[in-house]
N, C-alpha and C positions, 0 to 999 in steps of 0.2 A: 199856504193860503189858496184856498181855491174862489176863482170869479164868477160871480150869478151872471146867469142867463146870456150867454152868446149865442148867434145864430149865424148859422152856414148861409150869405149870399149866392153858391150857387145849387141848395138845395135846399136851403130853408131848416135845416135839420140842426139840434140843439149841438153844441162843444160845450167842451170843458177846457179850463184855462189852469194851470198849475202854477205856480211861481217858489220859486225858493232862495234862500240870502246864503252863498255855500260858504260866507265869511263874515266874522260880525264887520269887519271894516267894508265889506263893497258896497257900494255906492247904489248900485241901481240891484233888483231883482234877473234871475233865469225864469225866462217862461217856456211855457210848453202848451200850446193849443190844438187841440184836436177833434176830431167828433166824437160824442159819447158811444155811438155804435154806427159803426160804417152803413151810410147808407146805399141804396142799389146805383144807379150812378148818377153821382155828384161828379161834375164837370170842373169843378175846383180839387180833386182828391190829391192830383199831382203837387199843388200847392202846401198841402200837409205832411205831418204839424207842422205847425209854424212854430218855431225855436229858434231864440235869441234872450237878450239882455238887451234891458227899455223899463223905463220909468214904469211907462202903462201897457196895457196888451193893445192898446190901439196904435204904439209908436213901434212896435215890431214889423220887419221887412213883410211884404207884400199883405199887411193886418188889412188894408183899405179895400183889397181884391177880396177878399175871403168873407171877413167881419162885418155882418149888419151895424148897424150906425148906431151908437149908445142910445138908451132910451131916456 
C-alpha cells in the first residue's frame, strides 16, 4: 500500500510512504518513508527514511520531526 500525499517539514518536498503485512498474523504494518527524489538540502535528510512498525505513519519514531501534519 502506498500513502497519499506526505510532505517533508524540513524542505517541504513530497515522500513516499510504503507499508507492507510480511505476515498474515502481524498485527501492525512495516513502513518505510522517504522522499520521492532527494532534495538539495533538506536539513531533516539525517532523519531518513523513517522505518518502523506503527498502526499509522504518523506513529512511527521521529514521524512528528519530519511529517507535515495530516490534512
Amino acid at each position: 500500500m502506498i500513502h497519499a500525499s506526505l510532505v517533508c517539514r524540513g524542505c517541504f518536498g513530497t515522500l513516499y510512504a510504503v507499508t507492507t503485512i510480511c505476515a498474515p498474523a502481524a498485527r501492525l504494518p512495516t513502513w518505510e518513508v522517504d522522499h520521492d527524489h532527494t532534495p538539495t538540502p533538506c536539513p531533516l535528510r539525517p532523519l531518513l527514511p523513517l522505518q518502523g512498525v506503527a498502526a499509522h505513519v504518523y506513529e512511527l519514531p521521529e514521524a512528528t520531526r519530519v511529517l507535515s501534519e495530516p490534512a
